[in-house]
N, C-alpha and C positions, 0 to 999 in steps of 0.2 A: 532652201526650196528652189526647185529648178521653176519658175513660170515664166514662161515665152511670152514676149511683148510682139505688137502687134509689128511694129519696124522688120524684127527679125523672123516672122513670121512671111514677111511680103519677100523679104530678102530669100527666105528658100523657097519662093515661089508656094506658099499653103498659106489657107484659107480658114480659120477657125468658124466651129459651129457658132460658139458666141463669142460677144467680147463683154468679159466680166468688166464692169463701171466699178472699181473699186472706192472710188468718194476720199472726200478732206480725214475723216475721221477714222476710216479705214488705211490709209496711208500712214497719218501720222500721230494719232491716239493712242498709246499704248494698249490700254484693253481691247479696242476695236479692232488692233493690231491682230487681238488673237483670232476674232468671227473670221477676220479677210484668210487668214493659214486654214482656219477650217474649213471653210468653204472651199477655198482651191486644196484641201486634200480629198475633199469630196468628189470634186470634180477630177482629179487627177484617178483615185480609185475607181469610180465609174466607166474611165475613159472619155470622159469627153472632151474633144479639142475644143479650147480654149486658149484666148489669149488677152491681156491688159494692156494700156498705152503706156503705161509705165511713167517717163519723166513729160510725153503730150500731153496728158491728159492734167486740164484744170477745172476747180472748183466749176459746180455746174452752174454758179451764180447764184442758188438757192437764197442761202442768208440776205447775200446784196437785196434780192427783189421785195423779200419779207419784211427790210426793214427800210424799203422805198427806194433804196439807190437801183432805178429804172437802168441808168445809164453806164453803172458799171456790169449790171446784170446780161445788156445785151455785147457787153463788151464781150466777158465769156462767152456768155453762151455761141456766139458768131465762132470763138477762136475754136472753141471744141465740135462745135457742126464743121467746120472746115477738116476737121483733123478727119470726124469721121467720115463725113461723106468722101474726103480726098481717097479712105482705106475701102471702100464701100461695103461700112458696116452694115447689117438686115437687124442683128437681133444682138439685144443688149441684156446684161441680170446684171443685180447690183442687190447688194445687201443693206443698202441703204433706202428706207422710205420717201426720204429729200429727194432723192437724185432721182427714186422711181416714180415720184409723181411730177417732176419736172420736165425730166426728160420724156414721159408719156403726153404728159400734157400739154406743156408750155412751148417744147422746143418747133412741134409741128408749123404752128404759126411762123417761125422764124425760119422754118426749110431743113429742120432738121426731124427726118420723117423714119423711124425705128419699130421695131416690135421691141417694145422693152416688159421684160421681165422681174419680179421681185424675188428673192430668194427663197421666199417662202412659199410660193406657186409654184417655184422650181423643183426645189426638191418636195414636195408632193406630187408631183410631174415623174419625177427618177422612181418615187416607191413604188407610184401608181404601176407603173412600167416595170418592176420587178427588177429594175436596176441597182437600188438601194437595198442591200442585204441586212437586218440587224441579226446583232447576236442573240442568242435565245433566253438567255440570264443577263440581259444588259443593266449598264450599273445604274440606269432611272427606271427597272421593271416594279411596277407597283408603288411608287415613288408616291406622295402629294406634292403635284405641280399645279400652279395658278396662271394664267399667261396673260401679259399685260399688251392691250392693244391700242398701235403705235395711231395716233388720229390722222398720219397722212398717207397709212395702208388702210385702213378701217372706211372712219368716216368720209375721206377723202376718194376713196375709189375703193369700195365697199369691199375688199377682201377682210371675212372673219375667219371662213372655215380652213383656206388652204394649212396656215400654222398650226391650228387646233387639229385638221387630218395630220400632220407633220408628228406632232405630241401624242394621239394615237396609236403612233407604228411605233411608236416606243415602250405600247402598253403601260402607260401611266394612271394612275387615278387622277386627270384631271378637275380642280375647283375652282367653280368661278368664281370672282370677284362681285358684289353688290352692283357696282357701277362696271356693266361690262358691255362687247359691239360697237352697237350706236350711242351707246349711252357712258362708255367710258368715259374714263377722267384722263385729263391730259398728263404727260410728266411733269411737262413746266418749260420743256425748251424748246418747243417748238415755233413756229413764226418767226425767227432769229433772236429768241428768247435767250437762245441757248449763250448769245453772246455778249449781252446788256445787262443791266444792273436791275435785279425787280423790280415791280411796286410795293408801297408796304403794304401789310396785309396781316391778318391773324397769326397763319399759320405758309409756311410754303408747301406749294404742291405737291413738291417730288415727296415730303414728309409724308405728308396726309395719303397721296395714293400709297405710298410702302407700306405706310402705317396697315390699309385697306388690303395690302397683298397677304401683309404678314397674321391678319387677320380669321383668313382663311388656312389657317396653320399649315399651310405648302411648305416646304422644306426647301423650293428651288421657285424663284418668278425667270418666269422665258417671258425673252423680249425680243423684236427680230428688227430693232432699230438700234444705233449705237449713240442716237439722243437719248433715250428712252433708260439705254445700259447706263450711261453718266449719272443722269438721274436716280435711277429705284437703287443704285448700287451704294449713292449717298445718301439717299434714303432710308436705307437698313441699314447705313452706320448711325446715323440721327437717333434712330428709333434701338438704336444696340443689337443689334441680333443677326452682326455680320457671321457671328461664330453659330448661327444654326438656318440662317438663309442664303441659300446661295442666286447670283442673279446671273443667267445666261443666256447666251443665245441658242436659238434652235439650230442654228447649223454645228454650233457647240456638242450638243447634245446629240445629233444626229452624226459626227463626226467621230465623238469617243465611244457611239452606241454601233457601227458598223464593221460588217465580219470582215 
């Protein structure tokens, strides 16, 4: 895949509408691996200029600050406002939760001032716009999909509907989940959960929510975080029903559903 980093973007003298935030897990997660190629095939199909910082860009600090290290939190965070404001970024989308409530939130304080966008506002933003074409027999039409919502898009800065319109334009029979919105259940990795040892406990989360997805006899859980993918994806192996639950992202989805 050809994607223009923002260096050689400044070098032929252009200016990208956004700069895609691709994140730790997007980088260098295998499965995440794949949301980040769909998403930038999205964006390439659409035509939107865009561009990544490619090897500047580090962790946004997220986990650091979650699990109290203040101090290495504002280390990052300073190194990547420098980078951006040195490029003078406007507006950011990032397929990740973390980074979108981070960078919305937290970096302001520290001088790093963005319009940042989640990927799931976005491309309901491109449908909305008639940008985003699907095919009229796409392979999730009439589908049962459930969609599992990620607590630092949801509860954290209240977006429900933009993924749920997103799931929509796929003409899906969406079902919800018992625990959903405000009221969902978390995966399990969030708060830098994702990278410490549990407590003990009965049962673990990511089980129990799968269990709750798979309950809802969906045939696919959308998820539009790649903690959230980690999670429900070992969660339906737990639970057995890798071979009739599929777990994806909606840019996933939205990327193999497009004409």
């Amino acid at each position: 895949m050809q994607v223009p980093t923002m260096a050689e973007m400044i070098a032929n003298n252009e200016t990208p509408e956004v700069l895609f935030w691709v994140g730790c897990a997007g980088s260098f997660d295998q499965r995440a691996q794949k949301i980040t190629k769909a998403f930038a095939t999205i964006l390439h199909k659409v035509g939107i200029k865009y561009a990544i910082l490619g090897k500047e860009e580090m962790c946004t600090g997220d986990p650091a600050r979650r699990a109290g290290n203040e101090f290495m939190f504002q280390m990052m965070a300073y190194q990547n406002i420098q980078v951006l404001n040195g490029y003078g970024i406007k507006k950011i989308v990032t397929a990740c939760p973390h980074c979108f409530n981070i960078l919305k939130n937290e970096y302001p304080e520290l001088g790093g001032n963005y319009e940042v966008i989640h990927h799931a506002t976005f491309l309901q933003l491109l449908i909305d716009d008639g940008k985003i074409k699907m095919n009229e027999g796409g392979s999730f039409k009439g589908k049962k999909i459930t969609y599992h919502d990620s607590c630092y898009l949801g509860r954290a800065n209240n977006i429900y509907e933009a993924p749920r319109k997103v799931l929509e334009a796929l003409d899906v029979e969406l079902v919800e989940m018992k625990r959903c919105r405000s009221n969902g259940l978390c995966c399990g990795a969030g708060g830098a959960q994702m990278f410490k040892e549990e407590e003990k406990g009965d049962i673990r989360i990511n089980t129990e929510r799968s269990h709750e997805a798979i309950e809802t006899g969906a045939e696919v859980i959308a998820s539009n975080c790649p903690f959230c993918m980690t999670m429900l994806t070992d969660g339906v192996k737990v639970n057995e029903k890798e071979e009739q639950v599929k777990v994806l992202d909606i840019a996933e989805m939205i990327a193999a559903s497009m004409v």
